[in-house]
DOTILO-265151 format. One record per atom (N, C-alpha, C): residue number from 1; residue in three letters; atom name; y, z, x. Coordinates in nm, 4 decimals. Each point is the difference from the previous one (the first is absolute). Layout:
BEGIN
[site NUM,'ALA','CA',[Y,Z,X]],
...
This chain:
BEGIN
[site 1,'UNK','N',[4.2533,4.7477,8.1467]],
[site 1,'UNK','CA',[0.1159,-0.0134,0.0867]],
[site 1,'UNK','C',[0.0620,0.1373,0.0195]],
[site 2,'UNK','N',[0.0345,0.0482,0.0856]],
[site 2,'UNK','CA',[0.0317,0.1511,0.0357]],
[site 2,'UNK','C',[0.1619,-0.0552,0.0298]],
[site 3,'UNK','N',[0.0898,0.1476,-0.0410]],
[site 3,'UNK','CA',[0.1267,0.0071,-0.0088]],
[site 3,'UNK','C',[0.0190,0.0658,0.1267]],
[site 4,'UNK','N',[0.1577,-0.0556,0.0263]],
[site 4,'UNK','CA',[0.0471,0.0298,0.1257]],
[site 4,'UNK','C',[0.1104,0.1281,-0.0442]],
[site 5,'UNK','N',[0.0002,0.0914,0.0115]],
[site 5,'UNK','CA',[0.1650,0.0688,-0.0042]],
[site 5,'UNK','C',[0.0773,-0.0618,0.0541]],
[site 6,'UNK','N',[0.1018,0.0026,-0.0779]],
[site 6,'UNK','CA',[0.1562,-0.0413,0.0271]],
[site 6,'UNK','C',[0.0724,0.0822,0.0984]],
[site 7,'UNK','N',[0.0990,-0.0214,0.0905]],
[site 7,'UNK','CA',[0.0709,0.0633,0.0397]],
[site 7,'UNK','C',[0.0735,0.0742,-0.0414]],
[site 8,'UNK','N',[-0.0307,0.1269,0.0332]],
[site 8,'UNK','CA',[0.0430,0.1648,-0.0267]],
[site 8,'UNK','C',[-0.0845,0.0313,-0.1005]],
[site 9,'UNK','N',[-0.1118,0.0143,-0.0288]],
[site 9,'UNK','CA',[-0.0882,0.0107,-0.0476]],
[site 9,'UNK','C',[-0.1191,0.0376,0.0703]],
[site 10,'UNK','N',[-0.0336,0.1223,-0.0117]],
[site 10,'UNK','CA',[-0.0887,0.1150,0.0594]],
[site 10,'UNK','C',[-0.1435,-0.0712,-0.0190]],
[site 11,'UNK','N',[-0.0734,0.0109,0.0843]],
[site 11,'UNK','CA',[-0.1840,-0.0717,-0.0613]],
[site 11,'UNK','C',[-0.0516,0.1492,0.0914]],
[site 12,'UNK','N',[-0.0926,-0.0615,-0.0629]],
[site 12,'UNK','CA',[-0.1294,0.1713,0.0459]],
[site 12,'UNK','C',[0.0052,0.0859,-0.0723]],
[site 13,'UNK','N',[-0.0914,0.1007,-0.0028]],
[site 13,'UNK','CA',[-0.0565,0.1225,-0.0971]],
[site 13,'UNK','C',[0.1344,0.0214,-0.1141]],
[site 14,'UNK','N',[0.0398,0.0186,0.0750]],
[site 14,'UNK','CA',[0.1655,0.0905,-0.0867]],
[site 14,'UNK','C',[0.0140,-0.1024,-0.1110]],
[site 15,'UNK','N',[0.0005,-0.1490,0.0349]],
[site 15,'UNK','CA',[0.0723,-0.1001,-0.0954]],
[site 15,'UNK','C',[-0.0970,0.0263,-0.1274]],
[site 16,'UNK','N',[-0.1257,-0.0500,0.1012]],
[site 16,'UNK','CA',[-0.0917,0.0457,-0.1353]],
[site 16,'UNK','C',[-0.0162,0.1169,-0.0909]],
[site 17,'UNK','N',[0.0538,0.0597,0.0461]],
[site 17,'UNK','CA',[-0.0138,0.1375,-0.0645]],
[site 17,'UNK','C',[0.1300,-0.0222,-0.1061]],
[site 18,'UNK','N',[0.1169,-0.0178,0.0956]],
[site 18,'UNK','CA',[0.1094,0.0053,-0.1362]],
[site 18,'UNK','C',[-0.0214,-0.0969,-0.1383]],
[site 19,'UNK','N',[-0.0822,-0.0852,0.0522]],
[site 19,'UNK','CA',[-0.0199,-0.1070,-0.1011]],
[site 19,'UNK','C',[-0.1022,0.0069,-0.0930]],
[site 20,'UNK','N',[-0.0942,0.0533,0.0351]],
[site 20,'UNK','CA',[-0.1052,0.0780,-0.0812]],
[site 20,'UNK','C',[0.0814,0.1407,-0.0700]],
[site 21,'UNK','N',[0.1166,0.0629,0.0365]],
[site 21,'UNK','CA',[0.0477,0.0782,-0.0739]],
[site 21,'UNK','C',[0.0999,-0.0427,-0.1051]],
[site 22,'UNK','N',[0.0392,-0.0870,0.0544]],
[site 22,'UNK','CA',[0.1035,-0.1142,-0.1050]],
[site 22,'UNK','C',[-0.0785,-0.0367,-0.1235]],
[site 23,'UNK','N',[-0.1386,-0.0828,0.0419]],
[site 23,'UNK','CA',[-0.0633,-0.0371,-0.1229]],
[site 23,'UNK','C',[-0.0610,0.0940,-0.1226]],
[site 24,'UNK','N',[-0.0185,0.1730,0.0997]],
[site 24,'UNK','CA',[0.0099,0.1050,-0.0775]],
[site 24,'UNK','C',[0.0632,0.0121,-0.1139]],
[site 25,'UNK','N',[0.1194,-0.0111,0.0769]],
[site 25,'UNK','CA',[0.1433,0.0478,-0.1025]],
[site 25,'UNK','C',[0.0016,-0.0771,-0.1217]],
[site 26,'UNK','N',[-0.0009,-0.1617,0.0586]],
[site 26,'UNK','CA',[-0.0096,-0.0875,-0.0779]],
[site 26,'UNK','C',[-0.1003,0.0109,-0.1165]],
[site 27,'UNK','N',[-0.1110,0.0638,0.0337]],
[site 27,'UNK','CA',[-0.1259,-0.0209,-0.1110]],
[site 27,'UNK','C',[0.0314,0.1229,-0.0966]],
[site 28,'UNK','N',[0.0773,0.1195,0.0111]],
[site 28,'UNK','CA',[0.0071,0.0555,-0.0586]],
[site 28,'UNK','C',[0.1876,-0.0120,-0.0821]],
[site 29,'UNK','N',[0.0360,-0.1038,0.0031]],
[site 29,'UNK','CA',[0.1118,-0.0822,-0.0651]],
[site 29,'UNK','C',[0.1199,0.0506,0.0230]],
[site 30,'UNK','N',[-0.0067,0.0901,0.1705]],
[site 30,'UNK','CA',[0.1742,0.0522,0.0236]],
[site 30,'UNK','C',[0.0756,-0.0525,0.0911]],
[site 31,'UNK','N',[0.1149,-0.0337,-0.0484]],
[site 31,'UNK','CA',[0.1082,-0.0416,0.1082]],
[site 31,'UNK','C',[0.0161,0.0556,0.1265]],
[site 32,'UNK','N',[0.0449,0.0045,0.0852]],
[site 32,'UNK','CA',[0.0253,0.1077,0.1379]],
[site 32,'UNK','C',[0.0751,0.1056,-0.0143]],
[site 33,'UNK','N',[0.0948,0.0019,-0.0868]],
[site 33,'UNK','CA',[0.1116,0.1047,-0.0400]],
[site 33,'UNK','C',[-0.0990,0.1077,-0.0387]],
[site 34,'UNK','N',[-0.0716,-0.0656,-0.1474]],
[site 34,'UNK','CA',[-0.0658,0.1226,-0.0658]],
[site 34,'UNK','C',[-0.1113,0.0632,0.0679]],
[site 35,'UNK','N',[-0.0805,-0.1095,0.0662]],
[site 35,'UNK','CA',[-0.1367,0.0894,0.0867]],
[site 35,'UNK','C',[0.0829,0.0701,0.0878]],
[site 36,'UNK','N',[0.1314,-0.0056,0.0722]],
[site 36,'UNK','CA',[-0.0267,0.0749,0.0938]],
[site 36,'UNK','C',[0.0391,0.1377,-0.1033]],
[site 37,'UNK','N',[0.1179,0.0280,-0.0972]],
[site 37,'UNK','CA',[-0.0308,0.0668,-0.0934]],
[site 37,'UNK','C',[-0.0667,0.0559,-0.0208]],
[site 38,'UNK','N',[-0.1039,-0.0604,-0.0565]],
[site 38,'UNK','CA',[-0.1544,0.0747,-0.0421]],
[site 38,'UNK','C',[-0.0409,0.0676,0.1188]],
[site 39,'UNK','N',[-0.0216,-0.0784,0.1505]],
[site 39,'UNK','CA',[-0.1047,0.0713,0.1071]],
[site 39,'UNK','C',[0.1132,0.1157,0.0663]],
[site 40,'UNK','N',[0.0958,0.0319,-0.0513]],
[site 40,'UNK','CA',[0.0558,0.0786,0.0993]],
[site 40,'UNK','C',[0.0891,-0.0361,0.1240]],
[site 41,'UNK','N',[0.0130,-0.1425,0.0042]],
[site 41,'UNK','CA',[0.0612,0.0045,0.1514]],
[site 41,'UNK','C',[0.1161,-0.1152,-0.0209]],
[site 42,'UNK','N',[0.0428,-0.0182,0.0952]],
[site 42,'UNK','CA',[0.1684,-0.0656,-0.0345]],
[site 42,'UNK','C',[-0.0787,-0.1992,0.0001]],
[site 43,'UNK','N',[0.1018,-0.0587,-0.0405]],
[site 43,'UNK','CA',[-0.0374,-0.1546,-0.0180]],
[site 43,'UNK','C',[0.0441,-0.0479,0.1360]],
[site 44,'UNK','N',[0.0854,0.0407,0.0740]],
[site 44,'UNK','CA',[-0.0344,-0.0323,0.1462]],
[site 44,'UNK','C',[-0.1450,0.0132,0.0550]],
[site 45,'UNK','N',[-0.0426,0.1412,0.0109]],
[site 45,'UNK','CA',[-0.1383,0.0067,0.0292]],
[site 45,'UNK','C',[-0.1091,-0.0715,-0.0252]],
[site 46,'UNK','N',[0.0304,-0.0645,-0.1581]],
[site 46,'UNK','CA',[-0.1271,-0.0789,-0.0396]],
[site 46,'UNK','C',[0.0011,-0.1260,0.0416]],
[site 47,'UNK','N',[0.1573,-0.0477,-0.0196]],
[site 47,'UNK','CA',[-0.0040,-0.1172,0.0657]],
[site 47,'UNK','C',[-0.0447,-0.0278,0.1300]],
[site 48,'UNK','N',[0.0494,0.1232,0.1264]],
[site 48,'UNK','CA',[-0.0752,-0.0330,0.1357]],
[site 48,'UNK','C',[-0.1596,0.0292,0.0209]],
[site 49,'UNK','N',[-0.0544,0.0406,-0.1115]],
[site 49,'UNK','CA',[-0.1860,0.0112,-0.0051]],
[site 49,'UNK','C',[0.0074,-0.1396,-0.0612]],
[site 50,'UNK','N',[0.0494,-0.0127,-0.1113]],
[site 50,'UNK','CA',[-0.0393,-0.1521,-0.0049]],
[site 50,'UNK','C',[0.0054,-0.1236,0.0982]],
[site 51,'UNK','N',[0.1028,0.0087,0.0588]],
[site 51,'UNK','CA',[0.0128,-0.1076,0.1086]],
[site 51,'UNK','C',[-0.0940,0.0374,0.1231]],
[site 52,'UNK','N',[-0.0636,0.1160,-0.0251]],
[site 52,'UNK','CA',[-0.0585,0.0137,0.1641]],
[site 52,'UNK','C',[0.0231,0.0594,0.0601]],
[site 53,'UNK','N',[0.1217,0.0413,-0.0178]],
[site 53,'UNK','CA',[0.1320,0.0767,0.1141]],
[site 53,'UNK','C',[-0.0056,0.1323,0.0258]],
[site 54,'UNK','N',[-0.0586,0.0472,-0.0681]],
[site 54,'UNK','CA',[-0.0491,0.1667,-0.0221]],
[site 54,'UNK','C',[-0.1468,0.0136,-0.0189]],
[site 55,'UNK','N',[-0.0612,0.1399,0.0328]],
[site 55,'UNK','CA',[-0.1011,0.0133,-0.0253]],
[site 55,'UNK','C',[0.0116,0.1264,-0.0683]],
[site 56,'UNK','N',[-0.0797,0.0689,-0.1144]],
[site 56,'UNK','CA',[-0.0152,0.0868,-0.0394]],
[site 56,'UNK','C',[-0.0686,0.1295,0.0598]],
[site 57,'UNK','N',[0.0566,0.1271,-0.0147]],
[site 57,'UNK','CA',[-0.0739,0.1325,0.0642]],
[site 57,'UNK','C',[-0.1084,0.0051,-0.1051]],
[site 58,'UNK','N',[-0.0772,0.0624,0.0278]],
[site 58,'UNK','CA',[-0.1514,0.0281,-0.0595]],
[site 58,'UNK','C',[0.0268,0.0903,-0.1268]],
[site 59,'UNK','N',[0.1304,0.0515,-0.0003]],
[site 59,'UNK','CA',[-0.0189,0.0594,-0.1740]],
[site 59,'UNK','C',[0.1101,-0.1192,-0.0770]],
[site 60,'UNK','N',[0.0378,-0.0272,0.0674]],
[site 60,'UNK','CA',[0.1305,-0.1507,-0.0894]],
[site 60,'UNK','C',[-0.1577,-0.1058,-0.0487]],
[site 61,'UNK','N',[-0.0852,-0.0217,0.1069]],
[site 61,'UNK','CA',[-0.1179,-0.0809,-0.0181]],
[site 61,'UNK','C',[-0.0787,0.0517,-0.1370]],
[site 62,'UNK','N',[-0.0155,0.1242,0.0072]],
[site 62,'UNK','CA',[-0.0858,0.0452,-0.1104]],
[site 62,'UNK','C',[0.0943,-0.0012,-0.1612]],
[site 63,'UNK','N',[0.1346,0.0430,0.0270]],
[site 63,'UNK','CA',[0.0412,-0.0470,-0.1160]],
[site 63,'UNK','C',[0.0581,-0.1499,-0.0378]],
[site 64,'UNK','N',[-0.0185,-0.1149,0.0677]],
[site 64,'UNK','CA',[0.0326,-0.1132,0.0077]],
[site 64,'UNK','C',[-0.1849,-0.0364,-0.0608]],
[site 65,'UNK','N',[-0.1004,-0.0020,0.0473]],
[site 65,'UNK','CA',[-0.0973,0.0347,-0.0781]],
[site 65,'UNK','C',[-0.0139,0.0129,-0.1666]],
[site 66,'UNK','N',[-0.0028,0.1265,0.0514]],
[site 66,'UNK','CA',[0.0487,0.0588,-0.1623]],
[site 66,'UNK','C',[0.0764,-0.0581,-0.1060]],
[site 67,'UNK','N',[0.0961,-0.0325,0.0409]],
[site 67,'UNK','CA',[0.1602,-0.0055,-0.0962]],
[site 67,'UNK','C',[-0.0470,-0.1821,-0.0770]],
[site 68,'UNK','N',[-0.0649,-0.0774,0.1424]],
[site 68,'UNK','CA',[-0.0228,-0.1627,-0.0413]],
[site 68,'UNK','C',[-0.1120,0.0057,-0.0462]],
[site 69,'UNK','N',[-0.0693,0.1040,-0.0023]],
[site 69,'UNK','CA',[-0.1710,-0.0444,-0.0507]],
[site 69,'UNK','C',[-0.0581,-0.1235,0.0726]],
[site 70,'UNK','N',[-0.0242,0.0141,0.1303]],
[site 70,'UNK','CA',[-0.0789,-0.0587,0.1391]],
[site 70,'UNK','C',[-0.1333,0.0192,-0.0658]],
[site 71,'UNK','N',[-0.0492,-0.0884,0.0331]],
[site 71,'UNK','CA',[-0.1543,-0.0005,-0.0288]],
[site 71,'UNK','C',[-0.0657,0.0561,0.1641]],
[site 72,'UNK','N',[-0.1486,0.1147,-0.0275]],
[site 72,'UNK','CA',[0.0036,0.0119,0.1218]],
[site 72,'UNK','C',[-0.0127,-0.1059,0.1044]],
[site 73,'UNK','N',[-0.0440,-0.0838,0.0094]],
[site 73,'UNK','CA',[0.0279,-0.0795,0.1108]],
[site 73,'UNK','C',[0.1842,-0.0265,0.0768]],
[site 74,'UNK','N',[0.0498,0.0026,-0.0954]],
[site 74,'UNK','CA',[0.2099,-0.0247,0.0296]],
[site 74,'UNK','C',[0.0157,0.1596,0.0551]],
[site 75,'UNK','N',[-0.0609,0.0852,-0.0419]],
[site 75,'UNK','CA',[0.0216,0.1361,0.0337]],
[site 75,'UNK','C',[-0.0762,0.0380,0.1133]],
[site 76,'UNK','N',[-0.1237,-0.0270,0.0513]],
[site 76,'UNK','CA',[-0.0303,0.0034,0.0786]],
[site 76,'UNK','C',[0.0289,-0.0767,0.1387]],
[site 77,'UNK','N',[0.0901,-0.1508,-0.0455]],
[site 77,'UNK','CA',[0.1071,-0.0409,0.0993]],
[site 77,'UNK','C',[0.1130,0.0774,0.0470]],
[site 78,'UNK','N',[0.0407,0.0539,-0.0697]],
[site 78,'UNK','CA',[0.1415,0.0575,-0.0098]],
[site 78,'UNK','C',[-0.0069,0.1180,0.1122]],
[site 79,'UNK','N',[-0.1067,0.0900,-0.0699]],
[site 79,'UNK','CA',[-0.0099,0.1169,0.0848]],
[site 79,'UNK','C',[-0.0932,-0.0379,0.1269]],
[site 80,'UNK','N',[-0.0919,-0.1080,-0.0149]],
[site 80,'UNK','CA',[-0.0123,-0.0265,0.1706]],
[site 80,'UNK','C',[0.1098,-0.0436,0.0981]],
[site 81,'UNK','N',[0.1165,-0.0838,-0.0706]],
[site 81,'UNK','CA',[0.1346,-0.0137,0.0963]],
[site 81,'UNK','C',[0.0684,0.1008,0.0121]],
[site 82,'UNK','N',[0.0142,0.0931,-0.0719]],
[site 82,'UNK','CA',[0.0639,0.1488,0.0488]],
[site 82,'UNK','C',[-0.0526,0.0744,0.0818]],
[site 83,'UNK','N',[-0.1396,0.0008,0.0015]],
[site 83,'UNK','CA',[-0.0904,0.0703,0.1166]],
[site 83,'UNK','C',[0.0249,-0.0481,0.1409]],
[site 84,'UNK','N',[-0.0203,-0.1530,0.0104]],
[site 84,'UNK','CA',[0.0419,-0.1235,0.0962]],
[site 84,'UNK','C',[0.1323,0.0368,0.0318]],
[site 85,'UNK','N',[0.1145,-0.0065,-0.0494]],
[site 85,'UNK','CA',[0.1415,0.0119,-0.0109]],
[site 85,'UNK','C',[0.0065,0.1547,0.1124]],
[site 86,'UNK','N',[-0.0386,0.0844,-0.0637]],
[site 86,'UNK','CA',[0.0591,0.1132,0.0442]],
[site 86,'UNK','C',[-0.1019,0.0246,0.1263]],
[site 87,'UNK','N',[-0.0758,-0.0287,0.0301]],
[site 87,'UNK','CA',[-0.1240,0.0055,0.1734]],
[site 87,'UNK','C',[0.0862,-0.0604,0.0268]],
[site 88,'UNK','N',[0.0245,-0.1527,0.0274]],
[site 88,'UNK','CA',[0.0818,-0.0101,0.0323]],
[site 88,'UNK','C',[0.1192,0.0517,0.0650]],
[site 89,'UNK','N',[0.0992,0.0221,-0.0885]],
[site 89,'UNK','CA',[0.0804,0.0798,0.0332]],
[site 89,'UNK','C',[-0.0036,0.1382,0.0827]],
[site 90,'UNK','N',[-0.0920,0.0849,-0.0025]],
[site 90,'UNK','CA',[-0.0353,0.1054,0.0431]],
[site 90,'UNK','C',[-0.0366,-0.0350,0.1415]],
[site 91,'UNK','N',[-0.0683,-0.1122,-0.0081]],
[site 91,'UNK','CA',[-0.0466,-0.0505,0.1639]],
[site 91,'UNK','C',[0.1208,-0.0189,0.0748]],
[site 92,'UNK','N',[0.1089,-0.0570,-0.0310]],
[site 92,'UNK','CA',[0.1235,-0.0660,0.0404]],
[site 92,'UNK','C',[0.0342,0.1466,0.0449]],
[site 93,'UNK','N',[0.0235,0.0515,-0.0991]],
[site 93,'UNK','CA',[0.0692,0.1810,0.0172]],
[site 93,'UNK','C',[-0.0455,0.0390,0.1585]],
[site 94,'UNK','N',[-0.1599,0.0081,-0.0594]],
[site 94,'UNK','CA',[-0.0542,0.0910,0.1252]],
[site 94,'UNK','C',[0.0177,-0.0394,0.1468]],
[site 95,'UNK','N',[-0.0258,-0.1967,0.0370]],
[site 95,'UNK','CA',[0.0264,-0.0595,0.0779]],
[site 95,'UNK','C',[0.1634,0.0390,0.0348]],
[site 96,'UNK','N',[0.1161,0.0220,-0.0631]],
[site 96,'UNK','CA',[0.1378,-0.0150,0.0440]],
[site 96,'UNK','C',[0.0239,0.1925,0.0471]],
[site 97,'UNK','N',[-0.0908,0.0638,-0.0319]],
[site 97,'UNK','CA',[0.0329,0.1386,0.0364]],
[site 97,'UNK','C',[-0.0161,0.0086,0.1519]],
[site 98,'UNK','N',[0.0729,0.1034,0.0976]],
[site 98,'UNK','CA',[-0.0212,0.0053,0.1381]],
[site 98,'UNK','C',[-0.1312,0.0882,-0.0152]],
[site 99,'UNK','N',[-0.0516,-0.0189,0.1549]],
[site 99,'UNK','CA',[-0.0609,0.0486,-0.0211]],
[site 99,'UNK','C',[0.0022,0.1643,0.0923]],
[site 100,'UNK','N',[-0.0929,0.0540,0.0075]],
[site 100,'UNK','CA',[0.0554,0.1534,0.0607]],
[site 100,'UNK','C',[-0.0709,-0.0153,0.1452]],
């Protein structure tokens, strides 16, 4: 039986991703306060990667990696959505520039 997201509740890559980073945290037995602690970055931040809501830059990715002990496969997710994430973005960029 497949789950529906709830309303206000993000689905696609991102969700999965925060949630596969959640179970990270989780497997290595830290609250949100202290991982974000430990990884360097504020508990706002972690909370919006967890929910989906954020995506990580490619060195936040490598130490989010690092810091949870990702197995390569979780790590090799991570940094393929940052690669994804930021083309992306760069495409948007280049598309909104005038042109000469």
């Amino acid at each position: 039986m497949e789950s529906t997201p709830t309303v206000g509740t993000p689905a696609g890559p991102l969700s999965e991703l925060g949630s596969m980073l959640a179970e990270a945290r989780m497997r290595c037995g830290w609250r949100g306060r202290e991982a974000a602690r430990l990884l360097g970055i504020s508990r706002s931040q972690l909370v919006g990667l967890e929910a989906g809501l954020r995506s990580p830059d490619p060195t936040l990715a490598e130490r989010l990696a690092e810091g949870l002990a990702l197995t390569p496969h979780e790590s090799s997710l991570l940094l393929a959505a940052t690669t994804a994430n930021g083309a992306a973005a760069e495409a948007a960029a280049t598309a909104a520039r005038p042109r000469a």
